[in-house]
Residue frames relative to the residue before (quaternion, step in Angstrom):
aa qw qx qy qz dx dy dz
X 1.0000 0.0000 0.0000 0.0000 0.00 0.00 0.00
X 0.3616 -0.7256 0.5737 0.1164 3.72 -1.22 1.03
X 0.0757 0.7272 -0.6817 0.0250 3.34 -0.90 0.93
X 0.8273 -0.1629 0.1540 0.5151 3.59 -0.78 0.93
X 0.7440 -0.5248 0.1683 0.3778 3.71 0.97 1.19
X 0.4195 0.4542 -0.4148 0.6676 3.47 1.97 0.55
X 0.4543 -0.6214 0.6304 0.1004 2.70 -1.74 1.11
X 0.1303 0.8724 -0.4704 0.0259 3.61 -0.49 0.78
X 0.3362 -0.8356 0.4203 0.1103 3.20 -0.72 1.99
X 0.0916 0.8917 -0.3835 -0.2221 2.80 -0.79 0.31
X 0.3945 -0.7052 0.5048 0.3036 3.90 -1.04 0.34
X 0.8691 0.1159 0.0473 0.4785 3.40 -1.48 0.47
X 0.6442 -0.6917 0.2007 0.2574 3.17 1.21 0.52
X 0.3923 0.7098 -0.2014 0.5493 2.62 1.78 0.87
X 0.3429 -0.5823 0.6329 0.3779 4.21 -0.13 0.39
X 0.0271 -0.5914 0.8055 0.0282 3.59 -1.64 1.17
X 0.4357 -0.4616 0.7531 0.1729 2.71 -2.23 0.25
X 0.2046 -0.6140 0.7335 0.2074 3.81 -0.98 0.52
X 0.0003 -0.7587 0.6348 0.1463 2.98 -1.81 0.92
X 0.5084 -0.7843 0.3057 0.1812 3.42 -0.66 1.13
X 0.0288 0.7246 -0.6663 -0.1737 4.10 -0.13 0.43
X 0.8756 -0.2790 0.3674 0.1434 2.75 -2.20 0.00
X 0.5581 0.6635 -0.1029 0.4875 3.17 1.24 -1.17
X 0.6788 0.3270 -0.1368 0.6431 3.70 1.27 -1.40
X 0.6193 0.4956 -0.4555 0.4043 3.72 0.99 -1.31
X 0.7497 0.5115 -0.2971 0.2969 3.38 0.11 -1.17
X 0.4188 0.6383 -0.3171 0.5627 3.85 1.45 -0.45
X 0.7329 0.3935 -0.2521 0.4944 3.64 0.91 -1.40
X 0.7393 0.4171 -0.3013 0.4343 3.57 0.56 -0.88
X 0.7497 0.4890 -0.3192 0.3114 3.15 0.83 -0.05
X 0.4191 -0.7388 0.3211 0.4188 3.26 1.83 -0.05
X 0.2517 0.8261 -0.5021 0.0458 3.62 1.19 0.18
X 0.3564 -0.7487 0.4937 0.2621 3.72 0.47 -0.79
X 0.3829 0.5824 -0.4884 0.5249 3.41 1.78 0.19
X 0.7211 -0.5648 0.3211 0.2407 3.02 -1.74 1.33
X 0.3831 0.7170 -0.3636 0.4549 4.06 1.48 -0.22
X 0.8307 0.2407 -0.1758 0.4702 3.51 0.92 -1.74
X 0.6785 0.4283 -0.4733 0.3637 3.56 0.93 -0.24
X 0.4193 0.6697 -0.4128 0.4530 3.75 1.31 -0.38
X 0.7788 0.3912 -0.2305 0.4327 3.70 0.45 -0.56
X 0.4706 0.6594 -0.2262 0.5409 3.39 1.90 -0.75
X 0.7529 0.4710 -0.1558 0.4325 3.20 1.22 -0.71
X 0.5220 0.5633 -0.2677 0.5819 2.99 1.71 -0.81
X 0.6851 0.3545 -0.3435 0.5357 4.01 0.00 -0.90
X 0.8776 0.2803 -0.2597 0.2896 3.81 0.29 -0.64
X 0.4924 0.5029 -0.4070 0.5823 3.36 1.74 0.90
X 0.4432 -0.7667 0.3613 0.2920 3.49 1.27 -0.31
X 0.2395 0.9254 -0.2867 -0.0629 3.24 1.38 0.26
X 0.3227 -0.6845 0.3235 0.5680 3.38 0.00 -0.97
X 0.1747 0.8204 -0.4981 0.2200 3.56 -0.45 1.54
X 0.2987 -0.7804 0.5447 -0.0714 3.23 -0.67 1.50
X 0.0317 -0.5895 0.7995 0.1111 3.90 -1.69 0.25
X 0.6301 -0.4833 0.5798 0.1821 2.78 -2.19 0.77
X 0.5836 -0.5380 0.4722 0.3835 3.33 -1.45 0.52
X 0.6763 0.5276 -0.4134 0.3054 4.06 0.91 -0.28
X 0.5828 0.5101 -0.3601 0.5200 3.11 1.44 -1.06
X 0.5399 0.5998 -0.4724 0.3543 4.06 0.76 -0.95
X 0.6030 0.5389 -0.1964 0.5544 3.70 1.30 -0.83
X 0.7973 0.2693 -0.2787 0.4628 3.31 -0.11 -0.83
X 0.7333 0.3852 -0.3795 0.4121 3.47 0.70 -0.21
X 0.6847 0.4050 -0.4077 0.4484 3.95 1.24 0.24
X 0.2576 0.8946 -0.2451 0.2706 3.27 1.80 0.24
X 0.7751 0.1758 0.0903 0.6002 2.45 1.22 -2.22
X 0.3897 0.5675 -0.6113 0.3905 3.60 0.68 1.14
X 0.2823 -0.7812 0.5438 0.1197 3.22 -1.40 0.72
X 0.6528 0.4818 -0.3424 0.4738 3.55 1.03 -0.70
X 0.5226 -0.5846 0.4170 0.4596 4.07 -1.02 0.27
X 0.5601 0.6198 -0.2657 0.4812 3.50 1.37 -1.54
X 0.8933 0.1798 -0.2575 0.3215 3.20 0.22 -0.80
X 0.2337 0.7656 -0.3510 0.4858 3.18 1.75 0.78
X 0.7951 0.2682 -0.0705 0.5394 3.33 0.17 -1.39
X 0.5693 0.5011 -0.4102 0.5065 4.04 0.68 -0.44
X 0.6036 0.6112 -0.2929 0.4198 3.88 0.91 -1.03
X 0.7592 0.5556 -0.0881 0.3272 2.64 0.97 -2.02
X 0.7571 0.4144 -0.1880 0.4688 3.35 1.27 -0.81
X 0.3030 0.6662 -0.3965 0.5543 3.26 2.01 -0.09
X 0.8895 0.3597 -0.0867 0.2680 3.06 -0.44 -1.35
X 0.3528 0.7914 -0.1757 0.4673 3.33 2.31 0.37
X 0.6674 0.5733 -0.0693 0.4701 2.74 1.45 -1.61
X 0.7313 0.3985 -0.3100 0.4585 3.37 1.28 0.23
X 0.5370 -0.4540 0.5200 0.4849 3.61 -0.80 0.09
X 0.3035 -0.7215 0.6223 -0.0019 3.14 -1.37 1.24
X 0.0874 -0.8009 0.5888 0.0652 4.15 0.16 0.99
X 0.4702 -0.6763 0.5611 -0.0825 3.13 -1.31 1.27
X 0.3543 -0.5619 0.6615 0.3481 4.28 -0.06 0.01
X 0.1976 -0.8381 0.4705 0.1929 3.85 -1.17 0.44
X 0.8450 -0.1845 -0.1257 0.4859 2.97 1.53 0.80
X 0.8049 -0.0602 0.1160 0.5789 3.83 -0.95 -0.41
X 0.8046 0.4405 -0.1884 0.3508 2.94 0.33 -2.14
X 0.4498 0.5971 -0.5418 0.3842 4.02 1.09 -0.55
X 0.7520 0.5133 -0.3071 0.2768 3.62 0.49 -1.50
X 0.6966 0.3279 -0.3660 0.5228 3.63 1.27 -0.39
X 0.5351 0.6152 -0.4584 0.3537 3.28 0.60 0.52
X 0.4863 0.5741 -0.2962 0.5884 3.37 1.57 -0.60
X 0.6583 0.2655 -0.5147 0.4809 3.47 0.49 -1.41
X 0.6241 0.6419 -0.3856 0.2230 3.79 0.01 -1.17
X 0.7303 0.3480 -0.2921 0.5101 3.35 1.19 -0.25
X 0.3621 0.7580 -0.2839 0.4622 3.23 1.34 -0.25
X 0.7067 0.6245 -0.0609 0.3269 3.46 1.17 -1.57
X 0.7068 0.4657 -0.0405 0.5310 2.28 1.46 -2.19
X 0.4331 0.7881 -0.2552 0.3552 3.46 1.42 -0.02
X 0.6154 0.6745 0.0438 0.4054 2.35 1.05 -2.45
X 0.7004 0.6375 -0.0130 0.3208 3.05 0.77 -2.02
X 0.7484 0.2450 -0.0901 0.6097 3.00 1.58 -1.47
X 0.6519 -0.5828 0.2350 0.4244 3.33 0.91 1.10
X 0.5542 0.6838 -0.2004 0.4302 3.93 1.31 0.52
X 0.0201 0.8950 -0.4412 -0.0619 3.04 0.22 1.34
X 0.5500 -0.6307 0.4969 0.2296 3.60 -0.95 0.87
X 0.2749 -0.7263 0.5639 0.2809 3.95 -0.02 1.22
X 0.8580 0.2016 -0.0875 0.4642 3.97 0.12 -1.31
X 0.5216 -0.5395 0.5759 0.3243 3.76 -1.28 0.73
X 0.5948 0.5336 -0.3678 0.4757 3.58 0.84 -1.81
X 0.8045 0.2104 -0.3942 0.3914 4.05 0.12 -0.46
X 0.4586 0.5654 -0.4977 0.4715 3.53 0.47 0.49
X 0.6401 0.2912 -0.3403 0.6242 4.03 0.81 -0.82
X 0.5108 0.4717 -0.6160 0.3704 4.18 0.15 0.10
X 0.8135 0.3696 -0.2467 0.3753 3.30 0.28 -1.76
X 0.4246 0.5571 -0.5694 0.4302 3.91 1.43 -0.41
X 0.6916 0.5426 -0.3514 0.3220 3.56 0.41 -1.07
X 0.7482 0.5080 -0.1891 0.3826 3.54 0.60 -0.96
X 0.3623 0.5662 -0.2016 0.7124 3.18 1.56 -0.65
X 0.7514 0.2734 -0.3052 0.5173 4.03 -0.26 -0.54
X 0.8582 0.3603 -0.1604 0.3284 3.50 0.47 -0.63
X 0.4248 -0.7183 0.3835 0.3956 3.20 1.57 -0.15
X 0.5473 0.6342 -0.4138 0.3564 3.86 0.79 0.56
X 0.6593 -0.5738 0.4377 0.2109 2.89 -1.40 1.01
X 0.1033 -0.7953 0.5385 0.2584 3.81 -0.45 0.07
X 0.1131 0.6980 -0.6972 -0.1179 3.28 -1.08 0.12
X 0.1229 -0.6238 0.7085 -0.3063 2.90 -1.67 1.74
X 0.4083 -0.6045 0.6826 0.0431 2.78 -2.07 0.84
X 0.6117 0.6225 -0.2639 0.4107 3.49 0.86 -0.14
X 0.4489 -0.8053 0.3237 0.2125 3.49 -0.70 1.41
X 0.4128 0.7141 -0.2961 0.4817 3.52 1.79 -0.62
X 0.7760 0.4246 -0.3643 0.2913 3.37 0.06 -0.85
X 0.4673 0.7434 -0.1661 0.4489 2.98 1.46 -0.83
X 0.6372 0.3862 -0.1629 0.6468 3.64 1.32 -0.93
X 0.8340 0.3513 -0.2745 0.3250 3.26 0.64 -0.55
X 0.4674 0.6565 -0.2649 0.5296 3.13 1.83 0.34
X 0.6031 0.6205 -0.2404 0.4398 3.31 1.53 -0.56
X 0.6857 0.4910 -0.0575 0.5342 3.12 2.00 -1.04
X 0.8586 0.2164 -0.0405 0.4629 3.18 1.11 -0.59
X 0.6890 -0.4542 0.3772 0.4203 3.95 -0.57 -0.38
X 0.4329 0.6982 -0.3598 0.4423 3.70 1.46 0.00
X 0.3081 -0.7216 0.6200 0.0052 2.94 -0.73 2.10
X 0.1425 -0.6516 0.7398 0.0886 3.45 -1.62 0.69
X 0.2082 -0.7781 0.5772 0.1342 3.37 -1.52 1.09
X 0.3610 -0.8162 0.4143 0.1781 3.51 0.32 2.09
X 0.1434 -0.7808 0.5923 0.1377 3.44 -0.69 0.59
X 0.5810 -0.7026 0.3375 0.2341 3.65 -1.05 0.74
């Protein structure tokens, strides 16, 4: 759907925001052609509205090695709203989903993807990821996933 030349997805009939982890970024930077990098390709060149978290903003300049391609990434990856957790309470919500995880016999490999999906879950955005965890933790909780084809 077109809104004033932004594409705008939407879920459940609702306008989403896509939020982007690491997991998909890194598919994109890497040119992989797996349905992760052209799904984002699509996102920057429909203009949607799509955002990363300040962890993934990290983990994905983390693992660059060149300076050039440091700072070209880096300023890429600017261009989006950067989402923040909004406080204490975000962090026991993570553990709380974490639990509920737990609970259903599912452990959660990374903390860092528990504070993505806390995030997404706070913001109403869609994720899209490569990452099998989220998936469990969506089962448990209100964490939207933005299926790619």
């Amino acid at each position: 759907m077109l809104d004033s030349g932004r594409v705008i997805w939407l879920l459940n009939g609702k306008v989403a925001m896509i939020l982007l982890d690491t997991s998909a970024l890194i598919e994109f930077l890497n040119h992989t052609d797996s349905p992760f990098d052209r799904a984002i390709e699509n996102i920057i060149l429909s203009s949607a509205d799509a955002a990363l978290t300040d962890i993934v903003l990290t983990e994905v300049l983390q693992g660059i090695r060149l300076e050039r391609d440091y700072r070209e990434i880096k300023e890429s990856l600017l261009t989006f709203p950067v989402l923040s957790l909004k406080g204490p309470q975000s962090y026991i919500h993570a553990a709380d989903i974490y639990r509920k995880c737990r609970a259903k016999g599912t452990t959660i490999r990374s903390t860092i993807d528990l504070l993505i999906a806390q995030a997404a879950i706070e913001y109403g955005a869609a994720l899209l990821h490569n990452d099998r965890d989220f998936d469990a933790i969506a089962s448990v909780s209100s964490l939207k996933i933005f299926h790619v084809a």
